[in-house]
C-alpha positions in Angstrom: -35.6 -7.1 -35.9 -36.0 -8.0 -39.5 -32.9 -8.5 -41.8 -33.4 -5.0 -43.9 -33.8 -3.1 -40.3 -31.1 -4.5 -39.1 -28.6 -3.8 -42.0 -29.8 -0.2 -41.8 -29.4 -0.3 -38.0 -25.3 -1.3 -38.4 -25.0 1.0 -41.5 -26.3 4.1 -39.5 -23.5 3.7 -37.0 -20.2 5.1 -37.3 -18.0 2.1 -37.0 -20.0 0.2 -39.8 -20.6 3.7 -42.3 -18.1 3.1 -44.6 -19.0 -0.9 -45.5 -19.8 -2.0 -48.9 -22.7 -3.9 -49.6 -21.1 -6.7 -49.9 -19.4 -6.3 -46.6 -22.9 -4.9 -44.8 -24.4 -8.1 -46.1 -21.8 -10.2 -44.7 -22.1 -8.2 -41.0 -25.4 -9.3 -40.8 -25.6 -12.8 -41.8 -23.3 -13.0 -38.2 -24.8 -10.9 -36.5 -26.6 -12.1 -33.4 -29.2 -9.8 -31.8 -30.3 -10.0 -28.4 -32.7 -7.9 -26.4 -31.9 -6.9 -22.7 -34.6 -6.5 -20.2 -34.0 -3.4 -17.4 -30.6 -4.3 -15.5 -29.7 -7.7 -17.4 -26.2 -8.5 -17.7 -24.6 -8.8 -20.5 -21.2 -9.6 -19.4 -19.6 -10.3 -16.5 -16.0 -9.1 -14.8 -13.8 -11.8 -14.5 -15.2 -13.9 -17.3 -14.1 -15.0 -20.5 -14.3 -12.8 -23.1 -16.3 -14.6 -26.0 -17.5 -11.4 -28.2 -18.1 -8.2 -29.5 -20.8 -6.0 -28.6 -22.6 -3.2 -30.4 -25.0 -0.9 -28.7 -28.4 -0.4 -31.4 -30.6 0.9 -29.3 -31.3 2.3 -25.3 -28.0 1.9 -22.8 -25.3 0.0 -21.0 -24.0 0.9 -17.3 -20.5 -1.1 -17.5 -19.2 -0.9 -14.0 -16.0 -2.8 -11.9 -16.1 -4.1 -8.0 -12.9 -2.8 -6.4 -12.5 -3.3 -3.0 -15.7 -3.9 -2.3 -17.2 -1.0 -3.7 -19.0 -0.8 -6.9 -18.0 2.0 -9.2 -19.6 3.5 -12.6 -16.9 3.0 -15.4 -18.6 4.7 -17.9 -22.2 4.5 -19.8 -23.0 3.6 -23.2 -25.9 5.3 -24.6 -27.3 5.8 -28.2 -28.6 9.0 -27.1 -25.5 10.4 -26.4 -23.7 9.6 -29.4 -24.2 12.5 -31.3 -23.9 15.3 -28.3 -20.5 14.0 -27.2 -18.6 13.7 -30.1 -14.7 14.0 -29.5 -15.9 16.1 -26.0 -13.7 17.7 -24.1 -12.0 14.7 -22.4 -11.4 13.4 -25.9 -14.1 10.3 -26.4 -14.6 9.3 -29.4 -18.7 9.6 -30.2 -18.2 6.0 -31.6 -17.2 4.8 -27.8 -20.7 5.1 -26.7 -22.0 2.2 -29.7 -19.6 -0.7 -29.0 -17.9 -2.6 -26.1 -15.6 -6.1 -25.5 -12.9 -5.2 -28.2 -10.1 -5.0 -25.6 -10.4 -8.1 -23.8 -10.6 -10.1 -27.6 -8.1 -8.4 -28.8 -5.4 -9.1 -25.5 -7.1 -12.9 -25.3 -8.1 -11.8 -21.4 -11.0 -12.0 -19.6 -13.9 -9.0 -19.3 -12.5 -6.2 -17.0 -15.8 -4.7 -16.0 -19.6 -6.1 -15.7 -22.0 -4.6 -18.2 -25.6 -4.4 -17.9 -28.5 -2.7 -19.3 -29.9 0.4 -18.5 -33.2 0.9 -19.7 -36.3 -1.1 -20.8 -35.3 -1.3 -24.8 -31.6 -2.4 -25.1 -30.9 -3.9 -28.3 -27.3 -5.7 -29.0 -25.9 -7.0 -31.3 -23.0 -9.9 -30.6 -20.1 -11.1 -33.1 -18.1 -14.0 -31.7 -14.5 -13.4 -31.0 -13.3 -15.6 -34.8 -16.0 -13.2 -36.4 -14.7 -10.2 -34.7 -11.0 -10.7 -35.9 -12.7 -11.9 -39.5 -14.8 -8.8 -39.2 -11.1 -6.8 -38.5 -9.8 -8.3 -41.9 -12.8 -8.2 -44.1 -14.1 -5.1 -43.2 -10.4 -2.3 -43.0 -13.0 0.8 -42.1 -13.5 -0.9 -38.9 -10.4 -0.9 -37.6 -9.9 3.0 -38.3 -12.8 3.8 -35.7 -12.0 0.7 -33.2 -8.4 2.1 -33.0 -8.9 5.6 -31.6 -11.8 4.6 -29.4 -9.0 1.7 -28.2 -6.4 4.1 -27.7 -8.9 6.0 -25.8 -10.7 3.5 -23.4 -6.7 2.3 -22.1 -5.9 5.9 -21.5 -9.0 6.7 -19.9 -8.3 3.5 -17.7 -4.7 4.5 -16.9 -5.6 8.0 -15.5 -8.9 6.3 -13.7 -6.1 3.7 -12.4 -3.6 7.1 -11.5 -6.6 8.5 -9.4 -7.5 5.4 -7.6 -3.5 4.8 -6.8 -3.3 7.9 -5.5 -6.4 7.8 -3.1 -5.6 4.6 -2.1 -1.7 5.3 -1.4 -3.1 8.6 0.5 -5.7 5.8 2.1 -3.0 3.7 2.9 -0.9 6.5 4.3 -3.6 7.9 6.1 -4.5 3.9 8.0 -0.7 3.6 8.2 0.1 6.9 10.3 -3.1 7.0 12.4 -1.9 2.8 13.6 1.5 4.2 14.0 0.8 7.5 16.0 -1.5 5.8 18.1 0.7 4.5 21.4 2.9 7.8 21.3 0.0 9.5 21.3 -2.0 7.8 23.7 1.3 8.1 25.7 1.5 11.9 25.6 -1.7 12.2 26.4 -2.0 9.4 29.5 1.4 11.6 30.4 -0.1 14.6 30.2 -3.2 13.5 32.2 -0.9 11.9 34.9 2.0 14.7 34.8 -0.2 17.3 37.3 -1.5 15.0 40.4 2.1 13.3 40.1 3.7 17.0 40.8 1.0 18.1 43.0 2.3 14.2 44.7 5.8 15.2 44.4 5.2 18.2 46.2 3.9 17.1 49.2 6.0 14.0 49.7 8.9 16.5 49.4 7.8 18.7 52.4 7.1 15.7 54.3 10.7 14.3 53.8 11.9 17.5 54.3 10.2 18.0 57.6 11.3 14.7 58.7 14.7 14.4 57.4 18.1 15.2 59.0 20.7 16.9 57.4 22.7 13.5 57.0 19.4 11.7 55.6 18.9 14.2 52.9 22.3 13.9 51.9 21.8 10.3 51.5 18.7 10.4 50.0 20.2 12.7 47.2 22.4 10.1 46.6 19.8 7.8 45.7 17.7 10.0 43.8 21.4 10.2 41.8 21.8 7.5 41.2 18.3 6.6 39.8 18.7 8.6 37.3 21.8 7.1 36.1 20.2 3.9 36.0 18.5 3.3 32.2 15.6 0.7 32.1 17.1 -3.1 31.0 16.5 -3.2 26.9 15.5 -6.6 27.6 13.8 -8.5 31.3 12.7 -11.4 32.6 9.1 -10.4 33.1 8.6 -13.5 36.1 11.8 -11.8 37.6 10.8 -8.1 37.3 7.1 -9.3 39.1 8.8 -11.3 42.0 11.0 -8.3 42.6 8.0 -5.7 42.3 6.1 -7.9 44.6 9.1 -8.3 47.3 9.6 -4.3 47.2 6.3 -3.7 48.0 5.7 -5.7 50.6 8.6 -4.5 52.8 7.1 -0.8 51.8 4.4 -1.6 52.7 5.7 -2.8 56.2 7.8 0.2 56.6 4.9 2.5 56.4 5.2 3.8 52.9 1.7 5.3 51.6 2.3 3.6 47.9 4.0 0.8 48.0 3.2 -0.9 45.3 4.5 2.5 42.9 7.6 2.0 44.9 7.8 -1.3 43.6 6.6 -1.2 40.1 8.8 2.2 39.9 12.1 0.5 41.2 11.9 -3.1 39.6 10.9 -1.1 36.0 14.8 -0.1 36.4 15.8 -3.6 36.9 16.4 -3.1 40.5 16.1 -5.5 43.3 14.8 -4.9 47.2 18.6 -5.4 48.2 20.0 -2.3 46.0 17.3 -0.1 47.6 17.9 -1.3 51.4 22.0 -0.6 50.4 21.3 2.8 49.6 18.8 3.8 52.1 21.4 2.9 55.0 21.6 5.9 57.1 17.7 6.5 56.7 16.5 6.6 60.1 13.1 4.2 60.8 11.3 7.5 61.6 12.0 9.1 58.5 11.8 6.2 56.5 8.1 5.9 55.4 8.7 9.7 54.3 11.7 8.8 51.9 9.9 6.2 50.4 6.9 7.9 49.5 9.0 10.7 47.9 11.3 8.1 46.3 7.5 6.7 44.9 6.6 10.2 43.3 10.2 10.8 42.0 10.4 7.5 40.4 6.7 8.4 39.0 7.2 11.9 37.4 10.9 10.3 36.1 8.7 7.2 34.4 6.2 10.2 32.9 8.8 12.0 31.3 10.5 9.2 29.9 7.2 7.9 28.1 7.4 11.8 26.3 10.5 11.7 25.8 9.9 8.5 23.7 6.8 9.6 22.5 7.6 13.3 20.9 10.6 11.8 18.8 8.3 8.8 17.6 5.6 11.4 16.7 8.3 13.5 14.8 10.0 10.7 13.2 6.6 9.7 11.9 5.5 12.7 10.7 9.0 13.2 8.5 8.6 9.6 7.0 5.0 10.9 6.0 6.4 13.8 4.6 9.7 12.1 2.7 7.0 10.0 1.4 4.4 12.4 -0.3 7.1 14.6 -1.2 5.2 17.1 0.1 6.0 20.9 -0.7 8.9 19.5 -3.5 9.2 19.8 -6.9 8.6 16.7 -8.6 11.4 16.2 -10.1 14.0 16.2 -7.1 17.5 14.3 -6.1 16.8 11.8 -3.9 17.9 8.8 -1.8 16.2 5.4 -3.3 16.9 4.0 0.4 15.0 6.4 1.8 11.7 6.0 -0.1 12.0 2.0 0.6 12.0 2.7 4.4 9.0 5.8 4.4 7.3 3.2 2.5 8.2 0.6 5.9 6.8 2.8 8.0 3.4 3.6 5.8 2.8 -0.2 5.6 3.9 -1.2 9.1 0.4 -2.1 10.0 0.8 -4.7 7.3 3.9 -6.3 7.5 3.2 -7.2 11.4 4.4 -10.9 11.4 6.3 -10.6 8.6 10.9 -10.6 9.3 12.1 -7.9 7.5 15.7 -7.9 6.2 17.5 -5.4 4.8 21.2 -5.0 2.8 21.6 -1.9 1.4 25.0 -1.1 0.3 26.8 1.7 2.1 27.4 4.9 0.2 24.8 5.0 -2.6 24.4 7.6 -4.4 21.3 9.8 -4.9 19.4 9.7 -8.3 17.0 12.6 -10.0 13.7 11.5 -10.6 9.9 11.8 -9.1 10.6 9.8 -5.8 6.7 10.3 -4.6 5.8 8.3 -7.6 8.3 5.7 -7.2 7.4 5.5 -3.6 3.8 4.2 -5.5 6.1 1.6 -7.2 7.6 0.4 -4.0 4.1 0.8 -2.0 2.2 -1.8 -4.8 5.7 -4.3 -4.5 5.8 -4.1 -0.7 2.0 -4.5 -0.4 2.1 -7.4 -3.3 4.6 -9.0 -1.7 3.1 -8.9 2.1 -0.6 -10.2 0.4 1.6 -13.1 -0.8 3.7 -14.1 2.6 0.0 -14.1 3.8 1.2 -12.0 7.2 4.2 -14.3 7.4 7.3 -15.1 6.2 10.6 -12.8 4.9 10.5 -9.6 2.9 13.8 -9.0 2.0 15.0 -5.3 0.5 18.3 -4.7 -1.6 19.9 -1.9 -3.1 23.2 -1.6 -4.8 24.9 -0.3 -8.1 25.4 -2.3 -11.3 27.6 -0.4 -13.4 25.3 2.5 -14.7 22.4 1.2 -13.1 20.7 1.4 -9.3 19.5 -1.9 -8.8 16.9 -2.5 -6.2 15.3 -5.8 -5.4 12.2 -6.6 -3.7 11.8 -10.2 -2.4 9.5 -12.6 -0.6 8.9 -16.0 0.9 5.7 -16.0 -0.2 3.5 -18.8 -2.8 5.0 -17.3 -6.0 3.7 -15.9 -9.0 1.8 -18.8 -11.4 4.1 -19.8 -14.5 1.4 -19.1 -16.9 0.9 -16.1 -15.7 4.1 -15.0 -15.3 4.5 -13.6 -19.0 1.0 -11.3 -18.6 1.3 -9.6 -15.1 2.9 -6.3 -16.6 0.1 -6.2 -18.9 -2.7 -3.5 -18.1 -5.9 -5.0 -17.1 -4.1 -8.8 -16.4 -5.0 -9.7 -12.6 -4.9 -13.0 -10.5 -6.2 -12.1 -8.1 -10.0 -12.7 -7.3 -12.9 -10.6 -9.3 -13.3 -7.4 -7.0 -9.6 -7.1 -5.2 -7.7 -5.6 -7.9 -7.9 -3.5 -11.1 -5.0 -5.5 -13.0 -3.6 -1.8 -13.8 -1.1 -1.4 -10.2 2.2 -3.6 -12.4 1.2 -1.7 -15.4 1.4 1.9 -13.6 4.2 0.6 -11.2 5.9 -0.2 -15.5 5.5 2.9 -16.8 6.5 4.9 -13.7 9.7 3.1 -13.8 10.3 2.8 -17.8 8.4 6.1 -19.3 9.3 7.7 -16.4 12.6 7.4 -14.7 14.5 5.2 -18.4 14.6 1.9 -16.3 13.4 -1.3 -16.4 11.4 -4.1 -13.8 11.8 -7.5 -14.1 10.6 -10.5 -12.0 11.8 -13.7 -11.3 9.2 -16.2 -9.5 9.1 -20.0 -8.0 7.3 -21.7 -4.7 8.7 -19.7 -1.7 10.5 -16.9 -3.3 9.7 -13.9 -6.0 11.9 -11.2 -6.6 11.2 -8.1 -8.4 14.0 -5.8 -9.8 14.2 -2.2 -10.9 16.4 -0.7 -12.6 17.2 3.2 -12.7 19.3 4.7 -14.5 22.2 6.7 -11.8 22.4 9.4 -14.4 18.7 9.9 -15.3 18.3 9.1 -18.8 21.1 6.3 -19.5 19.9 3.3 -21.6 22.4 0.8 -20.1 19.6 -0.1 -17.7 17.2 -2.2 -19.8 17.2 -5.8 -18.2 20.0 -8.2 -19.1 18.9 -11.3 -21.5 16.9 -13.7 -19.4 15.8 -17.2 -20.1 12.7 -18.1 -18.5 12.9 -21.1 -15.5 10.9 -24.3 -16.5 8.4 -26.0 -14.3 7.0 -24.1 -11.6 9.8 -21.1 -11.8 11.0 -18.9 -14.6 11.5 -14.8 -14.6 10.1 -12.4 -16.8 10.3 -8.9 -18.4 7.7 -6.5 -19.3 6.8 -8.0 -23.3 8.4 -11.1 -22.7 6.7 -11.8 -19.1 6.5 -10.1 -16.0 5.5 -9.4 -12.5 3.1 -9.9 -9.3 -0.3 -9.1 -10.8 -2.1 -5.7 -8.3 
């Protein structure tokens, strides 16, 4: 492309209409063309930003990795341009001729990968110290770049709302089907069991009844009395528990019993010994005996079957309302609500995760409830918890506090893990700022978990960070909208610790 083509090329396109001569000349003795072949990238997610783009001619696909999958950010095309002007979601028609302004202008790295899409794609590049020349030399630039800026981070921050919210439903979905899994399976091994063990029951209770005297029933009911008394030991010596099983069985076994070894596994699971047993079947007769054992075997059996449902419909229950408490489902949004209870829903969604990892908590007694939107704050403590547990590296000590600073709920989320970087530390409320490799986050979970807590509930997050320990800290306001909860003066830490606030420094990067 020729010189004269060129400068009418950059004068036909919105951002670069209102130029002087002067100015148009001075744009295009910079400007550095480059053709794009079919599906060449131009830039790179996760790389340093080093320019400005402009779109002359065919398309760009600019797209973002996030967990593994790929997904279409949006498309630049100079077809489009003048069909879509201000459309109904409110892009700007210049959005679709230009790209790489917001990395240059927050000193980051690309957020996305762009490519070309099409056979003819014509660019043109401007270096980052040409782009901020460009910014004072040319003022019309700014006054399109601005809007279509304003645009592109509030189109990423609802994109970045979405995504949360299928991935906390994700999560929450992974989370309950781990956690309802064994009291489920129990009901249903129960339920599977619970008919041939009464059919069982049944028969071994005509057979000790035919076989029984009057006196041996009386002590048998005794027994049966007594075992139900007797609660399972919280804790056993499993060696103990087999050697008794064992030693049970075998004198079944001798006495005639039909299943010894559920008369052993039924009576040792209680922490009972051969020796209890023998003491209360004294004035069992050796005829009858084999019958009293086998019905002691199918009591002890149906007793162990409705104890695993009786364990298992609470669990299920308790699950199901910590699901609940934590979408907030069938609420209004804006609700009174216990902080404490959002931190342990948000336990019990995450549980999968934090397998291996010592949690401690010290809550102080008699907090009070706040008014807010406690589904979206259980987001904020979701990304913190989940941060924190990706950190410890499935091991180490997540530690949980709540308690009341004069007008303020304070709650602290801490771990044992690596720490945040010190350089970083001052960037990670920032949208679109990430550490963590290209592909595993979108840089935008601090920023949301930010304006959740500062737009939305008048409080403030903090961080403090150094090898083995990083503690965030919220701040909410106890009556809603009291300013008293922005975060006290902090100096930062030298060396490899310091602490942070959102425009000063900040927080574990998502």
């Amino acid at each position: 492309m020729n010189t004269t083509a060129l400068r009418a090329a950059l004068h036909g396109l919105e951002i670069f209409s209102g130029l002087t001569g002067e100015q148009l000349d001075w744009l295009v003795s910079v400007s550095e063309p480059r053709v794009l072949a079919d599906g060449e990238v131009l830039f790179r997610d996760g790389e340093e930003a080093t320019g400005f783009h402009v779109l002359l001619s065919g398309g760009l696909v600019v797209t973002k990795v996030v967990d593994g999958r790929e997904e279409v950010l949006t498309r630049h095309s100079t077809e489009e341009e003048s069909a879509v002007a201000d459309d109904h979601d409110g892009k700007p028609a210049a959005a679709h001729r230009f790209t790489g302004e917001l990395p240059l202008l927050t000193d980051g790295a690309y957020v996305a990968t762009a490519a070309a899409s099409g056979p003819a794609t014509t660019v043109v590049a401007y270096t980052k110290p040409v782009f901020f020349e460009m910014l004072t030399r040319c003022h019309g630039v700014a006054a399109v770049l601005i809007p279509v800026l304003a645009w592109r981070i509030k189109s990423s921050e609802v994109q970045a709302r979405k995504r949360a919210t299928v991935e906390a439903l994700g999560t929450l979905a992974a989370g309950l089907a781990h956690e309802l899994n064994n009291p489920a399976a129990a009901v249903a091994r129960a339920a599977q069991e619970l008919a041939p063990a009464l059919e069982q029951l049944t028969r071994t209770a005509q057979a000790w009844g035919s076989a029984a005297t009057g006196a041996e029933r009386s002590v048998f009911d005794r027994l049966a009395e007594e075992v139900d008394k007797v609660a399972p030991p919280v804790v056993s010596d499993p060696l103990a528990q087999a050697d008794a099983e064992e030693e049970i069985a075998d004198w079944a076994e001798e006495a005639g019993a039909e299943r010894p070894g559920l008369l052993g596994s039924g009576v040792s699971d209680l922490g009972l010994e051969l020796g209890w047993l023998l003491e209360r079947l004294e004035g069992v007769g050796e005829p009858a005996l084999p019958a009293a054992l086998d019905h002691l075997a199918a009591l002890l059996e149906i007793r162990s079957l409705a104890a695993e449902l009786r364990a298992a419909g609470p669990r299920i229950s308790q699950l199901v309302s910590a699901t609940r408490d934590y979408a907030n489902l069938d609420r209004a949004p804006e609700q009174r609500f216990a902080v404490t209870d959002g931190l342990e829903n948000t336990l019990v969604v995450l549980r999968a995760k934090l397998a291996g990892i010592t949690i401690v908590r010290a809550y102080e007694p008699d907090l009070p409830e706040l008014t807010g939107y406690p589904s979206e704050l259980n987001q904020v403590w979701t990304n913190l918890v989940d941060n924190a547990s990706a950190a410890m590296e499935g091991a180490g000590t997540l530690t949980l506090r709540a308690r009341i600073e004069g007008v303020c709920m304070v709650v602290e989320i801490a771990d044992t893990g690596s720490g945040i970087p010190e350089e970083s530390l001052p960037r990670i409320f920032e949208p679109f700022y990430t550490t963590k490799d290209v592909g595993k986050g979108t840089g935008l979970g601090l920023h949301l978990s930010y304006r959740i807590v500062t737009q939305r509930h008048h409080g403030s997050i903090t961080a403090h960070s150094r090898p083995g320990e990083t503690r965030m800290t919220v701040r909410l306001p106890l009556s809603g909208t009291d300013p008293g909860c922005a975060p006290p003066t902090e100096r930062s830490g030298s060396g490899s610790s310091g602490s942070a606030t959102p425009g000063s420094g900040s927080s574990r990067p998502s």
